[in-house]
N, C-alpha and C positions, 0 to 999 in steps of 0.2 A: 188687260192689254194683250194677255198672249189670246184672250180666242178670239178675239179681232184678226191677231195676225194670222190663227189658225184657219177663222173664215178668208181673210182673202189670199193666203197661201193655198188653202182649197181653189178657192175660183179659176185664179191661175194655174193653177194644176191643170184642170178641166181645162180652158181654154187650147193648153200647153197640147192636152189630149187629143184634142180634135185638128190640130194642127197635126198631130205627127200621124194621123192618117190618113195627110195627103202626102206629107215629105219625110215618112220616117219614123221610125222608135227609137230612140236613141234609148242604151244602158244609163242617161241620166234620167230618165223617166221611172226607172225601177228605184232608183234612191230618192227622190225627190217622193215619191208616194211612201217611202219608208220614214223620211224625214217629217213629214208631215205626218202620216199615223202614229209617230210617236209624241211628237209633240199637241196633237190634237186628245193623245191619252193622258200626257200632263197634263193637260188645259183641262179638263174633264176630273181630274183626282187632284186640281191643284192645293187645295185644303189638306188631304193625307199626304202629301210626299213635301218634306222638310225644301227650306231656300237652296239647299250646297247643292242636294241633287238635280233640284227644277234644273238652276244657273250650270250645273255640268252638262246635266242633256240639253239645254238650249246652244250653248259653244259650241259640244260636237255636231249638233245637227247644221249650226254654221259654216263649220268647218269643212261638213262632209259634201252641203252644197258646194262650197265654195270648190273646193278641190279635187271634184268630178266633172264638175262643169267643167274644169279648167283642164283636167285631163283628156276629156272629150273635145273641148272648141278652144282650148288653150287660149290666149288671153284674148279672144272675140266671143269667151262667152258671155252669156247675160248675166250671169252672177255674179263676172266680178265686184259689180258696186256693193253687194255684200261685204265686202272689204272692209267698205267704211263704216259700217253697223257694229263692226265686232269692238273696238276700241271705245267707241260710245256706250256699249250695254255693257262689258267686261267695268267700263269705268263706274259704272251705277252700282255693279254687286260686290266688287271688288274693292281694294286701294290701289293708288298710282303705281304701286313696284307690281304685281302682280298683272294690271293691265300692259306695261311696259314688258315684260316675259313673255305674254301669250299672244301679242299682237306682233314680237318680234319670232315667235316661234312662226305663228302664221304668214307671213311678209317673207322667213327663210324656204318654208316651204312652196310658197309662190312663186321664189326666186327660181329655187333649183326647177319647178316644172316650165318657168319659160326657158329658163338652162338648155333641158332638155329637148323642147320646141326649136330654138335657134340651133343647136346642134343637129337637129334632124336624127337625134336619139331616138324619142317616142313624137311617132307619130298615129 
C-alpha cells in the first residue's frame, strides 16, 4: 500500500513541478520532495525497518505536508484534506486513546495557524 501511495505521491509531485514553472516555486515544493524521498526509502526498506518506525515517519511526513501547505496557503491549501487521512491511518496502527491525542494535537495546531491567518499575524 505505501508505494502505491509513493508512486502517485510521485506523479503528483511532477505534475505539481511543471505547474510551478509557469506560476511559481513555492518552499512547499522543497518539503513535499522531502516528504516523499523519505517515504519512497521506507517503501523501498520496508521489510528491514520495524512497524513503530515506518507508522512514525509516515504521521510526520503527514503532518509536515499538512502544516506547510498550511503555512504557505493557510487554509486554501490543497493539503488540507490530508486532515482527514490522519485519524483513519493513526486508527489502523494505533488504539482509540492514542489516535484521539495525535489527531487532537494536529486539529490544535491547525487551529493556532488559521489563528494566526485571521489575525494577520503570519502572513
Amino acid at each position: 500500500m505505501l508505494v502505491i501511495g509513493v508512486i502517485i505521491g510521485s506523479l503528483a509531485y511532477t505534475i505539481s513541478l511543471v505547474a510551478a514553472f509557469k506560476h511559481g516555486f513555492y518552499k512547499t515544493h522543497v518539503t513535499d520532495f522531502f516528504v516523499i524521498s523519505t517515504l519512497a526509502a521506507i517503501a523501498f526498506f520496508r521489510n528491514k525497518i520495524n512497524r513503530k518506525v515506518k507508522s512514525i515517519v509516515i504521521l510526520a511526513g503527514l503532518f509536515t505536508l499538512i502544516l506547510t501547505s498550511m503555512l504557505n496557503s493557510g487554509m486554501y491549501s490543497n493539503n488540507v484534506v490530508l486532515i482527514a487521512l490522519v485519524p483513519i491511518y493513526v486508527y489502523l496502527v494505533y488504539d482509540l486513546k492514542k489516535t484521539i491525542w495525535i489527531y487532537s494535537i494536529l486539529l490544535s495546531l491547525v487551529a493556532a495557524i488559521a489563528f494566526l491567518y485571521i489575525n494577520h499575524i503570519y502572513i
